[in-house]
C-alpha positions as a Markdown table, in Angstrom:
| # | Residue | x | y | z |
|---|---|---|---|---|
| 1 | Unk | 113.8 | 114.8 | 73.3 |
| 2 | Unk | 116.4 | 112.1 | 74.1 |
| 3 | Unk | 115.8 | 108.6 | 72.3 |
| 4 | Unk | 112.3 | 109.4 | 71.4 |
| 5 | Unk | 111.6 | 110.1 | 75.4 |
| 6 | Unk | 110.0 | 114.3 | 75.5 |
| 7 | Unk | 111.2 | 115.7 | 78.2 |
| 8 | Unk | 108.9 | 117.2 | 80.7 |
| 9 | Unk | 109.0 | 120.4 | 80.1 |
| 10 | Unk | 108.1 | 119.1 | 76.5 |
| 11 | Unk | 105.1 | 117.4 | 77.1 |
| 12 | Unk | 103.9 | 120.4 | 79.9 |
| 13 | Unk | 104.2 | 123.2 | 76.6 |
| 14 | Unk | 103.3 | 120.8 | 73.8 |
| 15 | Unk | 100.8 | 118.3 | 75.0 |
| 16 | Unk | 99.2 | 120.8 | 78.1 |
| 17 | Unk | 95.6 | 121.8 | 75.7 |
| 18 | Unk | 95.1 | 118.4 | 75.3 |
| 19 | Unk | 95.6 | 117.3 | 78.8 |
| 20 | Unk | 93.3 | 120.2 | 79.7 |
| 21 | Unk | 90.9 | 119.4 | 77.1 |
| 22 | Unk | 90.7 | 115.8 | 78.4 |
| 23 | Unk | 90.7 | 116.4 | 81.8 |
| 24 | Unk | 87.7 | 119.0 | 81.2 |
| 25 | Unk | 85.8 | 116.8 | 79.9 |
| 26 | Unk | 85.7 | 114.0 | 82.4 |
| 27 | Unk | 85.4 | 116.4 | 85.3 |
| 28 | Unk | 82.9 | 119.0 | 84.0 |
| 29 | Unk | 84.5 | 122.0 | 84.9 |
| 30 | Unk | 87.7 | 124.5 | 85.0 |
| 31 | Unk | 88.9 | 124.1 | 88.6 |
| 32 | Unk | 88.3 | 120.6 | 88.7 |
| 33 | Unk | 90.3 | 119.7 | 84.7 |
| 34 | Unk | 93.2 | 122.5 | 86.5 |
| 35 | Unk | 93.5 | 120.1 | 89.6 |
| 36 | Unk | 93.3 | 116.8 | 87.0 |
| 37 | Unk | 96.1 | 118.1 | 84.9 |
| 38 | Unk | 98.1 | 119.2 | 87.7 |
| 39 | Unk | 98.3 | 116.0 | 89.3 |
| 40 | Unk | 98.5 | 114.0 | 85.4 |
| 41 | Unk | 101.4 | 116.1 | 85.3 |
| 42 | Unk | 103.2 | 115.2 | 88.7 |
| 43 | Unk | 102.6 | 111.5 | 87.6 |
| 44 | Unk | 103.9 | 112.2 | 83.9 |
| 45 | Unk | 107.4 | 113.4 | 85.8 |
| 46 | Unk | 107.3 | 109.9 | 87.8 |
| 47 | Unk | 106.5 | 108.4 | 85.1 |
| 48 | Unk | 108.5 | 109.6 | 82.4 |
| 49 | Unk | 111.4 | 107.0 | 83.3 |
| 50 | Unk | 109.1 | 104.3 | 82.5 |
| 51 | Unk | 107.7 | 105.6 | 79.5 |
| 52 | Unk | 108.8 | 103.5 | 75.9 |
| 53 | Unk | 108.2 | 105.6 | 72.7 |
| 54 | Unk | 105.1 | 105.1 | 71.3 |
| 55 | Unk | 101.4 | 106.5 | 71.5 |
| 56 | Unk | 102.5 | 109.2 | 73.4 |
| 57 | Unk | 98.8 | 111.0 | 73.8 |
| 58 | Unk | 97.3 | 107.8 | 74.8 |
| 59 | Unk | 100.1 | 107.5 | 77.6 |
| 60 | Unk | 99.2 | 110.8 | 78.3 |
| 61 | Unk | 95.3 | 110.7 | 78.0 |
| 62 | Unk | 95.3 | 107.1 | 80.2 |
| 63 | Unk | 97.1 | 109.1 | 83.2 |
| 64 | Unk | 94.9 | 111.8 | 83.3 |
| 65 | Unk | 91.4 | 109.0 | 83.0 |
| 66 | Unk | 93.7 | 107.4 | 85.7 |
| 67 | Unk | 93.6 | 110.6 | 88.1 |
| 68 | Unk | 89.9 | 111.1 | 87.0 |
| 69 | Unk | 88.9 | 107.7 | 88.1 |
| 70 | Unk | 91.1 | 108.0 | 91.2 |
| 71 | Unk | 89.5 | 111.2 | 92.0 |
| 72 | Unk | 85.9 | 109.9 | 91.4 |
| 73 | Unk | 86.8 | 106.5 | 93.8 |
| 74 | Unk | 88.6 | 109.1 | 96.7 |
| 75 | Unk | 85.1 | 111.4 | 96.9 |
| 76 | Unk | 83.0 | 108.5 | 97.0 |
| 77 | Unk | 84.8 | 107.4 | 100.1 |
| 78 | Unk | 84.7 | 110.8 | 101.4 |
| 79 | Unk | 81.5 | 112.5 | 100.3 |
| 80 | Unk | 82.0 | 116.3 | 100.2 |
| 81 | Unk | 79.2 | 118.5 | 102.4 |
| 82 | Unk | 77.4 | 120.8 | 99.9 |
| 83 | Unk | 77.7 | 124.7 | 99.5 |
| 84 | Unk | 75.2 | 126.8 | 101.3 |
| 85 | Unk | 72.9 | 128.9 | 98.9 |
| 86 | Unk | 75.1 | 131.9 | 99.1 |
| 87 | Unk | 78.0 | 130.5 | 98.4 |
| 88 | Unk | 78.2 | 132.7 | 95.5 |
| 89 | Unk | 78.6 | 135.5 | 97.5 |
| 90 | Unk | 81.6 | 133.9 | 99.7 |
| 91 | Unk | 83.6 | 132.3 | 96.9 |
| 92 | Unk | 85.0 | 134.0 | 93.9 |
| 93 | Unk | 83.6 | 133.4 | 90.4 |
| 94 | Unk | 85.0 | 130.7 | 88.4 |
| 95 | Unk | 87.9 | 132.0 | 85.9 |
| 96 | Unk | 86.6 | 130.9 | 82.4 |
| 97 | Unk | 87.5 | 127.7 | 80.6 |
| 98 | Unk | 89.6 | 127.5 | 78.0 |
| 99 | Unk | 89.0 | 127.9 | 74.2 |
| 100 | Unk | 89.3 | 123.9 | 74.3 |
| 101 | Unk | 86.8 | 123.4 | 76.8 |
| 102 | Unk | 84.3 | 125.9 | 75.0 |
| 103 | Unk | 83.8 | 123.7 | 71.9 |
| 104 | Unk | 80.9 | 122.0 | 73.3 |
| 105 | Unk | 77.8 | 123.6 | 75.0 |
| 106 | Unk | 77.2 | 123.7 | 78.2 |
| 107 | Unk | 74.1 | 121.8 | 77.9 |
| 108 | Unk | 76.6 | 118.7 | 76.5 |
| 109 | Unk | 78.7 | 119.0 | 79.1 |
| 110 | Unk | 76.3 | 118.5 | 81.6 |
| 111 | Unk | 74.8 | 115.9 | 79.4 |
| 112 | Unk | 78.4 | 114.3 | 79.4 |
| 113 | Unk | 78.8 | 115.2 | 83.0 |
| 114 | Unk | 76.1 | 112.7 | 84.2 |
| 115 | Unk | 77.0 | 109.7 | 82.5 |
| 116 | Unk | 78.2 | 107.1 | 84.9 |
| 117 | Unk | 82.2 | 107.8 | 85.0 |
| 118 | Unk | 82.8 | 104.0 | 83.0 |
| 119 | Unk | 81.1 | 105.5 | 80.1 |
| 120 | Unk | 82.1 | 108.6 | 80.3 |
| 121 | Unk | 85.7 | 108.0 | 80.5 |
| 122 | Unk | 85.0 | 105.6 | 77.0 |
| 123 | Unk | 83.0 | 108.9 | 75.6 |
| 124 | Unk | 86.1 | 110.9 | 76.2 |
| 125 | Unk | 88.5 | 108.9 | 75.3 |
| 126 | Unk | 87.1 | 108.4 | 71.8 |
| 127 | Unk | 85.6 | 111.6 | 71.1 |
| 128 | Unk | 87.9 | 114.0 | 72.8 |
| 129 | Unk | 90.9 | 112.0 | 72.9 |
| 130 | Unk | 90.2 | 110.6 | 69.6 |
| 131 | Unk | 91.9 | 107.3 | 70.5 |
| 132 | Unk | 90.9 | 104.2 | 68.7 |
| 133 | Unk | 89.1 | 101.1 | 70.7 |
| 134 | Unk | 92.1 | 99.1 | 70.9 |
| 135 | Unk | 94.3 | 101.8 | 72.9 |
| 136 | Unk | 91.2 | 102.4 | 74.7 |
| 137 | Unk | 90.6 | 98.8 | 75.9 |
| 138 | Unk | 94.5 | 98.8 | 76.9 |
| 139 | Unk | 94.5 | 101.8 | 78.9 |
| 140 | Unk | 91.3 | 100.8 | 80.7 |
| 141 | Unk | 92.3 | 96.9 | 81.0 |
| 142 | Unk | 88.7 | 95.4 | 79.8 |
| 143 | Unk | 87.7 | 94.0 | 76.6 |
| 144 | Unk | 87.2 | 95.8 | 73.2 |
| 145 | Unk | 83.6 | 94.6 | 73.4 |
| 146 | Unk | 83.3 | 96.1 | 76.3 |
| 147 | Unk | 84.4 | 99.7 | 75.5 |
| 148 | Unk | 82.5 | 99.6 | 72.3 |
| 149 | Unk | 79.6 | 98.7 | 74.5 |
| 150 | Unk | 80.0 | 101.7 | 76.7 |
| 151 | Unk | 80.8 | 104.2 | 74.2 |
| 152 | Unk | 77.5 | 103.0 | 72.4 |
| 153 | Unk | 75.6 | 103.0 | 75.7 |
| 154 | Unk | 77.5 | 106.7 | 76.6 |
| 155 | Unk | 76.7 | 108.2 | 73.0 |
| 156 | Unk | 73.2 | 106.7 | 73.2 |
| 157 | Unk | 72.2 | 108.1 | 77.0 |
| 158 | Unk | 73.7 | 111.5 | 75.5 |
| 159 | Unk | 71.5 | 111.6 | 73.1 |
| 160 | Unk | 68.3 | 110.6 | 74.8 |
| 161 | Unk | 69.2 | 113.6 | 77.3 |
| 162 | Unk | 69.9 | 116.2 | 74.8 |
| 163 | Unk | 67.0 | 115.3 | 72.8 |
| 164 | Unk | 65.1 | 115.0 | 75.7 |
| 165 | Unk | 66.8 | 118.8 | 76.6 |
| 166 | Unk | 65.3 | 120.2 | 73.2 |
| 167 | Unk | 61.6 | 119.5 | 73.6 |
C-alpha cells in the first residue's frame, strides 16, 4: 500500500468477499455477482489512479452498484429471449454460492430480488454493505431523504412479501 492507495492485487485478496457479497445481492445469483465483480474489478484497476484514501468499501461498494445499474440499464435496452423448458438439460448446473451469499434464504433473496433496482441498490447498500445514508446518498447522487425513503419503502415491500410468503 503506497500513500494509503492498496494496490490491486490488495483490494482483489482483501476486499474480493465483500465485492462478491455485494454484488450477490443486487443481482440475485452466482453467475451473475461472478460477472458483477469481474467487471467492478476491471474498473477498480482504472480506477485506482483516481482513488483518494478514504472510505475505501464505499469506493468499492459504489463501483460494483455502478456495474449493477449499468447492467440493469444495458438488458433493458436489449431484452434477453428466455430459456426453453429444458434448458436444464442443455446447460450445466449452477456452481454454488459462496458462504457469503448463503446467509440469507433463498426466499429473501428472491424477495430482495424483486424490488425495483433503486430500492434495492439502497437495501443493499445499507444492509449488506453496511454503509451509512450519507455515503449512500453520495455514491448514488440523490438526496438523503431520498435514500432513507427507499430503504424504508425497500425494507417495507420486503416485508409485506415475506410475510405474505409465510401464510
Amino acid at each position: 500500500m503506497t500513500d494509503g492507495v492498496p494496490t490491486w492485487e490488495e483490494i482483489a485478496r482483501d476486499h474480493g468477499r465483500f465485492l462478491y457479497a455485494v454484488a450477490y445481492r443486487l443481482a440475485g445469483n452466482a453467475e451473475d455477482a461472478q460477472d458483477l465483480v469481474q467487471d467492478a474489478l476491471l474498473r477498480i484497476r482504472r480506477g485506482l489512479e483516481t482513488y483518494r484514501p478514504g472510505s475505501l468499501q464505499g469506493w468499492l461498494a459504489r463501483i460494483v452498484t455502478n456495474v449493477f445499474l449499468d447492467d440493469v440499464r444495458r438488458r433493458r435496452r436489449r431484452p434477453t429471449v428466455a430459456l426453453p423448458p429444458d434448458h436444464e438439460h442443455r446447460l450445466p448446473p449452477a456452481a454454488a454460492a459462496d458462504a457469503a451469499s448463503e446467509a440469507l434464504s433463498e426466499e429473501v433473496q428472491r424477495a430482495l430480488d424483486s424490488l425495483p433496482p433503486d430500492f434495492r441498490v439502497a437495501v443493499v447498500l445499507c444492509d449488506v454493505a453496511d454503509l451509512g445514508y450519507d455515503e449512500i446518498a453520495g455514491q448514488l447522487g440523490v438526496p438523503v431523504g431520498t435514500v432513507r425513503s427507499r430503504i424504508h419503502r425497500g425494507r417495507r415491500m420486503l416485508r409485506e412479501m415475506l410475510s405474505g410468503a409465510e401464510t
